[in-house]
N, C-alpha and C positions, 0 to 999 in steps of 0.2 A: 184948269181949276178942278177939274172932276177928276184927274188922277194924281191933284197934290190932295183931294179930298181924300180919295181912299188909301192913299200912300199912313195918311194921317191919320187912319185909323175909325174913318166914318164907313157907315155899311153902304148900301147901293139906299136901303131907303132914308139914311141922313142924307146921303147926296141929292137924295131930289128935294129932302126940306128946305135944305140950305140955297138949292135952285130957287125955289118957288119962294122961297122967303125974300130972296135977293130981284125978285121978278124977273128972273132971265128963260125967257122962253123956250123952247123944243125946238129942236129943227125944224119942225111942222110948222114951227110961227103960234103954238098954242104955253096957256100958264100953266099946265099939267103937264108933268113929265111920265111915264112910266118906267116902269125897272127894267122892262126888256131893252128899252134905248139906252139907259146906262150901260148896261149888260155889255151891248153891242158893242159900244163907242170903247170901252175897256179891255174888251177882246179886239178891237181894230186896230191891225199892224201897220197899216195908212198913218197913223199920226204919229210914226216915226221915220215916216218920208218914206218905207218900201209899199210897193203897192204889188198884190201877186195879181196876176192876169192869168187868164182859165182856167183856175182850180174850181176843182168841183168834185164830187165825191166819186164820179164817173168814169175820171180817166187822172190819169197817173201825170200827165202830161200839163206845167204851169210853168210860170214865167215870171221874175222877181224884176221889178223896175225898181233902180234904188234912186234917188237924189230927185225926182221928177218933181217931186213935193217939197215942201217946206216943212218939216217937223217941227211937233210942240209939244213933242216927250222924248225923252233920250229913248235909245235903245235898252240901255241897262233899267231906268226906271220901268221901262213896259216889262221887261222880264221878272223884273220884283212884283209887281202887278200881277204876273199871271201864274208867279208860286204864290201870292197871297189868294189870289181867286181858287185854287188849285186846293191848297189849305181849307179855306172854308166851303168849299163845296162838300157836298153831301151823297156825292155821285162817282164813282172810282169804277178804272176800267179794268177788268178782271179779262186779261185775253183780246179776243175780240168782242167780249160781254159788257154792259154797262150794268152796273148796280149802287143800289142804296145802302152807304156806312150805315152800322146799326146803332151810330149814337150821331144825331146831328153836331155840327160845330157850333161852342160855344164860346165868343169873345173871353168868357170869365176866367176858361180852363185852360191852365198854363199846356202850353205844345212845346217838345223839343223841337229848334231849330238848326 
C-alpha cells in the first residue's frame, strides 16, 4: 500500500494521513507514523525478496540473499521508487560530497523525464 501510495503520486506525508486515516498502525504497534519510517520502508530492498547481509559502510565486503522472502513489490517498481525519491530529494551527490540543490522540489514544476 505505501509504495502504490507513492507510485501514485502522494508524498511521504500523505502516506502517513492516509495511514493514520485508515488506522493502520506502525510497526511499533503505535496510530502515529513518522516520515523516517516511511522513508525507510521505501529505501528497503527486503520487500523485494533480496535481503543484503553485512553491508555497512565499513567494509566493501556483503552478500545478496535473493528468493529467501516473499516480495510485495516487484523489482522494477522499487526502482521507479527510487528515481522518484532521487528526483524529489534535495540532496545530490557531488563526488564523494553531499550537498543541497539550490531550488527545492516542487510537485507543481514540470521535470524532464
Amino acid at each position: 500500500m505505501i509504495f502504490d501510495l507513492y507510485l501514485g503520486g502522494q508524498s511521504v506525508i500523505g502516506i502517513i494521513k492516509e495511514l493514520e486515516k485508515q488506522k493502520i498502525l506502525s510497526p511499533t504497534g503505535k496510530a502515529k507514523w513518522c516520515k523516517r519510517t516511511i522513508d525507510v520502508m521505501l529505501s528497503n530492498e527486503k520487500y523485494t525478496g533480496n535481503v543484503e547481509l553485512l553491508k555497512s559502510g565499513k567494509s566493501e565486503v556483503h552478500y545478496l540473499a535473493s528468493g529467501n522472502n516473499p516480495a510485495i513489490i516487484s523489482k522494477e517498481s522499487f526502482k521507479v521508487v527510487q528515481i522518484e525519491k532521487a528526483q524529489k530529494s534535495n540532496v545530490i551527490k557531488d563526488g564523494n560530497e553531499r550537498k543541497r540543490k539550490s531550488e527545492k522540489y516542487s510537485s507543481k514544476k514540470k521535470y524532464n523525464q
